[in-house]
C-alpha positions in Angstrom: -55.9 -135.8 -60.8 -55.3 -134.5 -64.3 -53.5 -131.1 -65.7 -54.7 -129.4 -68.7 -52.4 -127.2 -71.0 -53.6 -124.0 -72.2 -51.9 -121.6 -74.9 -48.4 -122.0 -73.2 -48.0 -125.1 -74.5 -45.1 -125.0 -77.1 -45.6 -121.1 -77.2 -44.6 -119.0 -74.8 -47.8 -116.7 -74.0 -51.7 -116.9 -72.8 -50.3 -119.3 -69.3 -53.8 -120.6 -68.5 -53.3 -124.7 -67.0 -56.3 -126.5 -65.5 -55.5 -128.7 -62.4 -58.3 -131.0 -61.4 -58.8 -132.6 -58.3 -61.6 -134.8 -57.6 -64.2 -132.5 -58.9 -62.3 -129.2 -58.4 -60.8 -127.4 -61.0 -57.9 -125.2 -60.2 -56.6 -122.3 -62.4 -53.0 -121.8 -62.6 -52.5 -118.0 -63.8 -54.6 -116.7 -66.5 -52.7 -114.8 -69.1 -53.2 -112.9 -71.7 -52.3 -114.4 -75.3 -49.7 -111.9 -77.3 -48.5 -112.3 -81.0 -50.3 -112.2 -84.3 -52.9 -109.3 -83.8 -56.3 -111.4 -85.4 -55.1 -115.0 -83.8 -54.6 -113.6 -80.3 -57.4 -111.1 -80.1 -59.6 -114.2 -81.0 -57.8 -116.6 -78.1 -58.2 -113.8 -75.5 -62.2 -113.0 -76.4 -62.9 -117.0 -76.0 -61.3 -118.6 -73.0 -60.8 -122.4 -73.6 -63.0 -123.4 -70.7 -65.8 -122.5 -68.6 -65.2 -119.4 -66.2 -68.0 -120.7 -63.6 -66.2 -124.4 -63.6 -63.1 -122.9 -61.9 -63.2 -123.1 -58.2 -60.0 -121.2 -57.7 -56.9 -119.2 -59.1 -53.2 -119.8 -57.9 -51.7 -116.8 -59.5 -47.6 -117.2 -60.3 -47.1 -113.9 -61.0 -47.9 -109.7 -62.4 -46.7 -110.4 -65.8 -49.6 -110.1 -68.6 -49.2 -113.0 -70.0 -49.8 -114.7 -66.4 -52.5 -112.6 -65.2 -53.8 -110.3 -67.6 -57.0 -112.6 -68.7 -58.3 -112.6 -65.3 -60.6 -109.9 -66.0 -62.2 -111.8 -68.8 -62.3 -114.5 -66.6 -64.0 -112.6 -64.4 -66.9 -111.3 -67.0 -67.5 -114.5 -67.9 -68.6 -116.0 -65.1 -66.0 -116.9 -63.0 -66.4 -116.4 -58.9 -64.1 -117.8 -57.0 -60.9 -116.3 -55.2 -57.4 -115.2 -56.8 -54.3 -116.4 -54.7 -50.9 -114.1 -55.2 -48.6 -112.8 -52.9 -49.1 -109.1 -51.7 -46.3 -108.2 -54.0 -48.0 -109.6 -57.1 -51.5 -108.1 -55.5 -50.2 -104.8 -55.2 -49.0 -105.3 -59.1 -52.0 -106.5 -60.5 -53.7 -103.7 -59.2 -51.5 -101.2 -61.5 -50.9 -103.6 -64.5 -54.6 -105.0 -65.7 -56.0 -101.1 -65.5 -52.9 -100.3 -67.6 -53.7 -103.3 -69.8 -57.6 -102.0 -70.1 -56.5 -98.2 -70.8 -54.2 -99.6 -73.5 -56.9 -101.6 -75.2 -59.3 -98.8 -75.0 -56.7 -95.8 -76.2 -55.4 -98.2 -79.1 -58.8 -99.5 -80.2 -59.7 -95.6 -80.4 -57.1 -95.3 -83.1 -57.5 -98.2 -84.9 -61.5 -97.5 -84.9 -60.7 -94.2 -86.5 -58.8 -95.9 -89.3 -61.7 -98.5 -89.1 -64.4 -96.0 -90.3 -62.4 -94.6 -92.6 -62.5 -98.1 -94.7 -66.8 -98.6 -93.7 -65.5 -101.7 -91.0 -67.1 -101.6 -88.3 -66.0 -100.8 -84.6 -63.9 -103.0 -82.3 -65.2 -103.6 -78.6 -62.2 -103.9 -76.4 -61.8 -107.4 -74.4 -62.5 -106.3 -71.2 -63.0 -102.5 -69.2 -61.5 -100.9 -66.6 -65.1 -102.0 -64.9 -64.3 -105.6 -65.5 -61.0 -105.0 -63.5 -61.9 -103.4 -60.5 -64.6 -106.4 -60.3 -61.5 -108.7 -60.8 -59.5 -107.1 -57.8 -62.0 -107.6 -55.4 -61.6 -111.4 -55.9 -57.8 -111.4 -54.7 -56.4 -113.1 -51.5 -52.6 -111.6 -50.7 -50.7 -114.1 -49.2 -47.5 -114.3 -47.4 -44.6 -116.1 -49.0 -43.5 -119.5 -47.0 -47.2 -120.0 -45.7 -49.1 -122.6 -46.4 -52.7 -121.4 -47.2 -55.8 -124.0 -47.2 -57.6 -123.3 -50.6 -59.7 -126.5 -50.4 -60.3 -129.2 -47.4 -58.1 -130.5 -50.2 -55.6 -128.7 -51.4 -53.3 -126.2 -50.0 -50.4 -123.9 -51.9 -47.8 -122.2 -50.6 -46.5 -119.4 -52.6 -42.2 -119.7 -52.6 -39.5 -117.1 -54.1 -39.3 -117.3 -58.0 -37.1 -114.7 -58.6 -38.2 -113.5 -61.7 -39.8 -110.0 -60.9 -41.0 -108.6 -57.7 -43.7 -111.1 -56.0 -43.0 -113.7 -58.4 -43.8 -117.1 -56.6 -43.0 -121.2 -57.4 -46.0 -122.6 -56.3 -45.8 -126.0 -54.1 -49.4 -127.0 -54.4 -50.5 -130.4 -51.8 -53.8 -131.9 -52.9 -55.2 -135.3 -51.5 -57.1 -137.2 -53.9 -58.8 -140.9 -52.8 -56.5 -140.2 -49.5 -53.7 -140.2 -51.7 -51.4 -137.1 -50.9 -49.6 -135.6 -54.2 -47.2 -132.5 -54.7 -47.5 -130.4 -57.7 -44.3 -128.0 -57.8 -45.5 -125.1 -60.5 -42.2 -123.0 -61.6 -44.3 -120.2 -62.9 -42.0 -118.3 -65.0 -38.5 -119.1 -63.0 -36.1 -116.7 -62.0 -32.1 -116.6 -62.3 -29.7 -116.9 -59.5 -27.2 -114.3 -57.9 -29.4 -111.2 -59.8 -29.4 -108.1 -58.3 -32.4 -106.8 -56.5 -34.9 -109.7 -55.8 -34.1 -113.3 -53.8 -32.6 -116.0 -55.3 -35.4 -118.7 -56.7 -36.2 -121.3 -53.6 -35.7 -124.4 -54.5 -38.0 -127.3 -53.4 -37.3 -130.6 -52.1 -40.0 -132.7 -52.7 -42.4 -132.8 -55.9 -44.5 -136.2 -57.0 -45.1 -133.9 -60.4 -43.3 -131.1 -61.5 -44.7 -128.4 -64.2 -41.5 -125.9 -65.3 -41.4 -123.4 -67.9 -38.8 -123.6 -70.6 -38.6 -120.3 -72.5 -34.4 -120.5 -72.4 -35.0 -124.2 -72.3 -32.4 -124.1 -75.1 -29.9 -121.9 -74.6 -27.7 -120.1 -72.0 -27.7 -117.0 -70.8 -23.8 -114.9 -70.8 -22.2 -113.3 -67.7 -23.3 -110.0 -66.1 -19.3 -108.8 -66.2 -19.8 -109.4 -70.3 -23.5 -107.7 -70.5 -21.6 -104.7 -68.6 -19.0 -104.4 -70.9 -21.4 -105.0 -74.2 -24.2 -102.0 -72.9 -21.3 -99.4 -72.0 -20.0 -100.0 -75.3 -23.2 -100.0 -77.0 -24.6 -97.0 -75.1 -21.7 -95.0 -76.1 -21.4 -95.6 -79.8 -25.1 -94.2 -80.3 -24.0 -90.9 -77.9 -21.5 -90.5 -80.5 -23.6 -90.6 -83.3 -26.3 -88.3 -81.4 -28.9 -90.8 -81.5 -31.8 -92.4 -79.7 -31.8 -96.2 -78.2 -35.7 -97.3 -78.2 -36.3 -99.8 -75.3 -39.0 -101.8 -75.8 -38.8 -103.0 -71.9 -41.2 -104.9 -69.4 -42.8 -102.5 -66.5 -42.0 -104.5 -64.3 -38.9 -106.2 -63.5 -36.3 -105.6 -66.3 -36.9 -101.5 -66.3 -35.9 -101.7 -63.0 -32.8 -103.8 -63.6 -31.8 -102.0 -66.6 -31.9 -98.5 -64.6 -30.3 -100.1 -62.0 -27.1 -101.3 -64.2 -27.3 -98.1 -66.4 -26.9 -96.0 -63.2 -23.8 -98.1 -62.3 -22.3 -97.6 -66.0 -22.8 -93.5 -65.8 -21.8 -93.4 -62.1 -18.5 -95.1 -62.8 -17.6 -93.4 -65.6 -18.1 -96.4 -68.0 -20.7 -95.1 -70.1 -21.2 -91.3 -70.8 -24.3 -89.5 -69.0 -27.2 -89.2 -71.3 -30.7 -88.4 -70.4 -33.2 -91.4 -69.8 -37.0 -91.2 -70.1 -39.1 -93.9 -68.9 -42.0 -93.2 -70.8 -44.4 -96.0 -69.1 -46.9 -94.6 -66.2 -46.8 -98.1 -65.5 -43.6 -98.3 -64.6 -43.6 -95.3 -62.3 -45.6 -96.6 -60.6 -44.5 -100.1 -60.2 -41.1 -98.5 -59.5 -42.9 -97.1 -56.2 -44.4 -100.4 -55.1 -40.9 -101.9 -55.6 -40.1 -99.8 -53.2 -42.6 -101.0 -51.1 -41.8 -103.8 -50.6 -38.1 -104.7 -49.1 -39.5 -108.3 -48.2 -38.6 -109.7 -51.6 -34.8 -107.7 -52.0 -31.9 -109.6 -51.4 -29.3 -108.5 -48.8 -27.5 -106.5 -51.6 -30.2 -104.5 -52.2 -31.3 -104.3 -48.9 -27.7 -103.0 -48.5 -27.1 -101.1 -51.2 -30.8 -98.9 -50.1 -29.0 -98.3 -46.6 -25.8 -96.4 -48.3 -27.4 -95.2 -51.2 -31.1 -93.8 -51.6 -31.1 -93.5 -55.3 -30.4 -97.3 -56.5 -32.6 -96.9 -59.2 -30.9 -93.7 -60.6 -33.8 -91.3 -60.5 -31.6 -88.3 -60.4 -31.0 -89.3 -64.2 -34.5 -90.2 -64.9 -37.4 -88.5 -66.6 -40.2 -90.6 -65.9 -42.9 -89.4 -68.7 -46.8 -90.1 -67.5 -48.4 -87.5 -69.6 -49.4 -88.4 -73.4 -48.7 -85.1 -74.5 -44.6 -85.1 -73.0 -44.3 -89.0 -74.7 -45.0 -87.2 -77.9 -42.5 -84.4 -77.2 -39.8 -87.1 -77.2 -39.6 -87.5 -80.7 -39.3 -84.1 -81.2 -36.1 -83.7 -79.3 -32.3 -84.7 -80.4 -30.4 -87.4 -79.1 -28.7 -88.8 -77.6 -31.1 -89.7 -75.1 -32.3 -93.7 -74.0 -36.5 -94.2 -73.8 -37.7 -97.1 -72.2 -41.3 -97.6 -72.6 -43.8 -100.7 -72.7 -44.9 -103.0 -73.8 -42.0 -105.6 -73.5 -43.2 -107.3 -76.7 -43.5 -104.1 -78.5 -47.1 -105.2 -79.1 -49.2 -102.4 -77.5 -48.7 -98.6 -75.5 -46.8 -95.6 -76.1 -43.5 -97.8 -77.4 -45.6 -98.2 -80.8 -45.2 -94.5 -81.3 -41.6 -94.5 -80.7 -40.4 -96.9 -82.5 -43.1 -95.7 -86.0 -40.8 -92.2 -85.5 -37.2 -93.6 -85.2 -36.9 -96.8 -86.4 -36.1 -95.8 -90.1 -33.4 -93.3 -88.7 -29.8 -94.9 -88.9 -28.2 -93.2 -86.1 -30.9 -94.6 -83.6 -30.8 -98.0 -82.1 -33.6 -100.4 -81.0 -32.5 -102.5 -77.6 -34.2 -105.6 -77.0 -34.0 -106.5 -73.7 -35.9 -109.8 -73.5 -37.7 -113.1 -75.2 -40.1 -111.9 -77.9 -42.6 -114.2 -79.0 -43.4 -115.4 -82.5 -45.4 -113.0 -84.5 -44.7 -110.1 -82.2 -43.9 -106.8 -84.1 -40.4 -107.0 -81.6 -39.8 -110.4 -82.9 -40.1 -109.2 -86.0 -37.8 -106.6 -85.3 -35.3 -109.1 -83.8 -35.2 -111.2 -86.7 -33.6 -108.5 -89.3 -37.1 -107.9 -91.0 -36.2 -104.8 -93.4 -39.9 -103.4 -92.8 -42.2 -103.6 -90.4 -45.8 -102.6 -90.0 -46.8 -100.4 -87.4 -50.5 -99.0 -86.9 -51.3 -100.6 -90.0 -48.4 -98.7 -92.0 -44.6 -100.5 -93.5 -41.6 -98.6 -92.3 -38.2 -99.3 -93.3 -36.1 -100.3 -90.5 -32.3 -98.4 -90.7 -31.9 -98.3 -87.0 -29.6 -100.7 -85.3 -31.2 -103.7 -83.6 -29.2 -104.8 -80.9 -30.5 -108.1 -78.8 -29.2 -108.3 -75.0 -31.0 -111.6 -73.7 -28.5 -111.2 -70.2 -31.1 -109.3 -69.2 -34.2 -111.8 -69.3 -35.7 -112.2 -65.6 -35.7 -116.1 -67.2 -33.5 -118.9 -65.9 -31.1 -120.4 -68.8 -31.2 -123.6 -69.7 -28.8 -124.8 -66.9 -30.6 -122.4 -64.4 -34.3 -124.7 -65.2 -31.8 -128.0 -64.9 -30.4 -126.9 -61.3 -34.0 -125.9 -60.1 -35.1 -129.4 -60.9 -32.2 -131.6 -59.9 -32.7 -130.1 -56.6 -35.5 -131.5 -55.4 -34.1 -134.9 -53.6 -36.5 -137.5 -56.1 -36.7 -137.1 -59.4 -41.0 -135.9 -59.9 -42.9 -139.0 -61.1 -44.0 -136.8 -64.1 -42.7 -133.6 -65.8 -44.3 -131.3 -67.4 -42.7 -128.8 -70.1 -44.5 -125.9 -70.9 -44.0 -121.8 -71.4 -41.2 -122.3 -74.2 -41.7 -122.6 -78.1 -41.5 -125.8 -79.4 -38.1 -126.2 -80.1 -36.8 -124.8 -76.6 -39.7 -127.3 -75.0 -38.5 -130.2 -76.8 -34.8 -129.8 -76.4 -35.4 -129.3 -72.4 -37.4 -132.3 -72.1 -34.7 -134.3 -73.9 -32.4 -132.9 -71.4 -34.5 -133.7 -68.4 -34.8 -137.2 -69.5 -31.0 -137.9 -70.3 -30.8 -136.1 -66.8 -32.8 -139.2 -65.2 -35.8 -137.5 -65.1 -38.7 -139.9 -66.0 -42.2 -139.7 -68.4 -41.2 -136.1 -69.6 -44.5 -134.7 -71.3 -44.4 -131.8 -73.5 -48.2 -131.3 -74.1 -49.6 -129.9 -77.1 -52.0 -126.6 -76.4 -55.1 -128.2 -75.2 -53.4 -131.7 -74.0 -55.0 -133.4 -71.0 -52.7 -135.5 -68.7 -53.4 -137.8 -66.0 -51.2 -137.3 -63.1 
């Protein structure tokens, strides 16, 4: 049995591991690759492996960098079925044609600046063609049931926590009559969150494979994030201004509605208009709804004494193209959350190229941002950035708020694995740069854990 890193390897994006089994190959999540705009485009045309060699996908989770390759996967050959829970289907469904619009719409204004300097078109990496082909392959499963993949190998999708349908995956393969558990964290989740389910945490696991994006570092209390965003929120009010959210669809715009509807309600922050300007996240927001299986009693609580938990009486939610671009016509104060995450792609782009050089406006990031991302960029004090091709001087305030990462904290990743009742035979550290990577697997192995691996992208390892 062997496990083959792929692009998450001391990075943090592009998820794509190879499990073998006997002659089976196994595909756990298929992500899309997000930084530098030349190196990734490159890594997401050219998949590391042949499509038609993979039997099967166990899918962790929505998030694009878990599951948005799946449609070049897909093109290329690849035939076999897609394993996520109905959550995560129902997700996949919205996010990879969102992923497909957005290559299409921002290719058609890059192309236009593209003839203007005699280069020649760019072809986007996959259609929305390619993903309705790519949905047909998907198997929803339920959480806590085992499901038979192989004669060989079954996986049983558990809670992860980390957005809605997220799933650990507890993967039982027999290879040479010899039975083996491969525990897969996915991205991992935190505990006592509102809205979703704690993470489950396994007993048993002959190898375990965890992410490690806060590998390094802990995350601070909700009672001080609280504090820190009503502050925050109303120091911008004062000055009239705009907070740009560069936010996830899926997971954190709902938590950060969710807490900023608490602030206003209470009295802690002042009202202020909020625009979610993502038609991705209106309509994840609706299949959140749909599915009360993955809520936690307090939410499931909190829906039967208050309908509005989301705080849609103080939302816009913005679908058409024409209203996003109204936004940045009209005076603050006023908060706009809009995708992507990453501030690599979509409608946030726009925002951020028409308020970022303004002083009273503030940029909130809201979660990890990978190297060579335009909001890493941003997080790192860079005085200009380049947008569409074009500098811009950055005046507005950057404020960082990692409290609200769906990821487990360093101690969070610890607990998760000093549950299980054996230490693994082999751990594997992946989804973290290398420094966070590095300084988890040392922790891991002065935690008793033995042969840590941290692979390099690429690494094989015999299991």
């Amino acid at each position: 049995m062997k496990f083959t890193a792929h692009h998450a390897a001391r990075g943090v994006t592009g998820t794509k591991h190879v499990l073998t089994v006997g002659s089976a190959r196994f595909l756990l999540d298929c992500g899309l690759v997000q930084g530098r705009r030349s190196k990734s485009d490159a890594l997401n045309r050219e998949l590391p492996f042949s499509p038609a060699s993979i039997h099967s996908v166990l899918l962790s989770h929505a998030h694009i960098d878990h599951s948005g390759s799946l449609p070049t996967l897909v093109k290329h050959g690849f035939n076999g079925n897609i394993y996520a829970t109905h959550a995560t289907v129902d997700l996949c469904s919205i996010m990879l044609k969102d992923t497909a619009y957005i290559q299409r719409h921002d290719l058609e204004y890059l192309n236009k600046r593209r003839r203007k300097r005699g280069q020649l078109p760019l072809e986007p990496i996959y259609t929305e063609e390619d993903v309705e082909r790519t949905l047909e392959r998907f198997v929803p499963v339920d959480y806590d049931t085992p499901t038979r993949v192989t004669r060989d190998l079954t996986v049983t999708h558990r809670e992860a926590g980390h957005i809605l349908g997220s799933a650990v995956l507890e993967i039982d393969a027999v290879e040479r009559r010899r039975k083996v558990r491969v525990v897969f964290t996915g991205d991992l989740g935190r505990t006592d969150m509102p809205i979703l389910r704690d993470p489950h945490r396994p007993r048993s696991a002959d190898v375990l494979v965890t992410e490690s994006t806060y590998g390094a570092r802990a995350h601070g209390s909700d009672k001080d994030v609280e504090e820190r965003l009503a502050a925050f929120v109303s120091d911008i009010a004062r000055k009239r201004g705009k907070i740009i959210v560069p936010a996830f669809a899926i997971g954190r715009t709902q938590r950060m509605v969710y807490m900023l509807h608490e602030l206003m309600r209470s009295g802690r922050a002042p009202e202020m208009p909020i625009y979610v300007d993502s038609p991705l996240a209106v309509s994840a927001t609706e299949i959140f709804r749909r599915h009360p299986e993955c809520f936690d009693e307090e939410m499931n609580a909190l829906l039967r004494r208050d309908d509005d938990p989301f705080g849609f009486s103080r939302l816009t939610y913005v679908k058409d193209a024409a209203e996003s671009k109204k936004l940045n016509r009209r005076h603050g104060p006023m908060i706009i959350i809009s995708a992507s995450g990453m501030a690599e792609a979509g409608r946030i782009l726009h925002h951020l190229k028409n308020n970022v050089a303004d002083r009273r406006n503030a940029v909130m990031i809201v979660g990890f941002q990978a190297e060579h991302t335009l909001g890493r960029r941003i997080v790192e004090g860079q005085k200009r950035v380049k947008i569409f091709g074009k500098e811009y001087p950055v005046k507005a305030r950057v404020a960082v708020f990692n409290e609200f990462s769906a990821h487990a904290d360093r101690d969070g990743l610890l607990a998760f694995a000093r549950g299980i009742r054996r230490p693994p035979r082999k751990t594997i550290v992946v989804h973290g740069n290398e420094k966070a990577s590095l300084a988890f697997g040392r922790l891991l192995t002065l935690n008793g854990f033995p042969n840590v691996a941290v692979p390099f992208d690429g690494e094989t390892l015999t299991l």
